[in-house]
N, C-alpha and C positions, 0 to 999 in steps of 0.2 A: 751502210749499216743495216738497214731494211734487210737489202739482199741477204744478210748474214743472219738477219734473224730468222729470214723466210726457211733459208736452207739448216738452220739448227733444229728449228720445229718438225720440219715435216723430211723433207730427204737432199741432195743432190738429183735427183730425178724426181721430177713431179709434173703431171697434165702433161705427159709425152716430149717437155724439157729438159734437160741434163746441163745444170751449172759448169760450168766451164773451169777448168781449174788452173789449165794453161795456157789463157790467152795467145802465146807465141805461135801455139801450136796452129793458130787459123791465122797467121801473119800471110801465108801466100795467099790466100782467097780475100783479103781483105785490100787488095792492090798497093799496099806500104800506104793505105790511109791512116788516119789520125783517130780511129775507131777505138771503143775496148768491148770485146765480144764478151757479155754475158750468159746467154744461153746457148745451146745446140740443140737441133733434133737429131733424129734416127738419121736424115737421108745428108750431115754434114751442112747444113744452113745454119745460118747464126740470126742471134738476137743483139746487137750492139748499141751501146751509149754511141752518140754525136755529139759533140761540143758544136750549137754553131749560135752563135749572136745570145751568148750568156745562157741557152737554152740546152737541154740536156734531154736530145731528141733521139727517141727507140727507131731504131729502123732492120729492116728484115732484109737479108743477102742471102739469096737463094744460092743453096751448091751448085746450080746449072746456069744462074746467070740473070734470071729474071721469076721472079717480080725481085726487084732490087729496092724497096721505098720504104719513106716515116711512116709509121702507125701510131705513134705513141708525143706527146709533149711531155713523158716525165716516168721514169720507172714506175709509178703508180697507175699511168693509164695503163703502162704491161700488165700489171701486178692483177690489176679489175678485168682483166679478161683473159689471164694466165690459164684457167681452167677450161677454155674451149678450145687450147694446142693448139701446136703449130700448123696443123689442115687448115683451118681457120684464118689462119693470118696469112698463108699460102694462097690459098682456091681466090679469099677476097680481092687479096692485093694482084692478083692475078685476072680476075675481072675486073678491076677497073683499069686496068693496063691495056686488057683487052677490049673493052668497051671505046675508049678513048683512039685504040687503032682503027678500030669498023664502026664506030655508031650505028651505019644503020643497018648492019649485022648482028651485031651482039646488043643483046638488050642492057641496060641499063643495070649494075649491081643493086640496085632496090627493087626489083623486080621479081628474083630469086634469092637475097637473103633476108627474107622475112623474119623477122622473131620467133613464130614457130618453126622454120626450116632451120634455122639456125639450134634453136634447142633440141631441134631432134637429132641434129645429123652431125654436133660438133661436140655439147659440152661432153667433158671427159671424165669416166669413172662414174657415168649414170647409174649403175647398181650399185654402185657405194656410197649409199646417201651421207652417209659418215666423216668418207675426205673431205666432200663438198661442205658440208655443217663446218666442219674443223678448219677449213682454208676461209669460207665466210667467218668465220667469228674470230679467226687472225686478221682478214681483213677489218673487220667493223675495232677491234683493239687498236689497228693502227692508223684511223679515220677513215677506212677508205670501204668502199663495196664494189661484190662484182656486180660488172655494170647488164642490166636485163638484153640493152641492148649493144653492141661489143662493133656494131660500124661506123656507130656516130662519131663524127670527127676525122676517121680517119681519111675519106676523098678526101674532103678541104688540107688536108695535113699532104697529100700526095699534090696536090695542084700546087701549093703555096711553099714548099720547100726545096726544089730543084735539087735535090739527094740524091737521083738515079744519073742525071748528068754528071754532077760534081762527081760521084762515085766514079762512072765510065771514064772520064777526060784522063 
């Protein structure tokens, strides 16, 4: 229902999203999982609900194959960081992937997504301080805020949920 409201107020595309309107139509990239794809980006990646252990967990299926993982415990953590797009949920989950291959290669994903790196280089629609006002004050209507800072949670959420296996297998 959220969902419904989000997409009546503002569009079918928003923060470089596009609601999904045919699930079916991402049934091959989704390997005949038990998934329901809510968003899309430009490059064919999806945003999907997981059913697992009564939990109703956001995870990101990249078109190419990886980063595959949870970001989210609840369509509202999407919802609180929906305005920094899908780059964002891409580059991160992307470096912790990569991090976790080379450690002592690749530094650490706290390292480089700083809070200011972060608001310079992701949130979306920076000259339109207007969308931003109006997506914050949809969020604050329906308890929720975007959140300042958009990584918290998410490694622990990537370690503790084994998604990218279950997914592959």
């Amino acid at each position: 229902m959220l969902i419904q409201n989000l997409i009546s107020k503002f569009s079918t595309y928003i923060f470089g999203y596009e609601y999904i309107k045919n699930p079916s139509f991402f049934s091959s990239l989704l390997n005949g999982k038990e998934l329901v794809p809510i968003f899309s980006d430009k490059s064919g990646s999806v945003v999907c609900i997981w059913e697992k252990d009564n939990k109703k967990n956001i995870v990101w299926i990249d078109s190419e194959g990886t980063p595959c993982n949870v970001f989210g415990e609840s369509i509202n953590d999407f919802l609180e960081i929906m305005p920094y797009g899908p780059e964002f949920i891409y580059d991160y989950l992307s470096a912790i992937e990569n991090h976790k291959l080379s450690p002592n290669l690749i530094p650490h994903p706290s390292q480089t997504f700083t809070t200011n790196y972060i608001n310079k280089t992701y949130i979306k629609n920076k000259a339109d301080k207007k969308i931003i006002n109006d997506y914050s004050d949809w969020l604050k209507k329906n308890n929720l805020n975007l959140k300042e800072n958009p990584t918290l949670g998410i490694e622990r959420l990537v370690d503790t949920s084994n998604f990218s296996s279950w997914f592959n297998s």
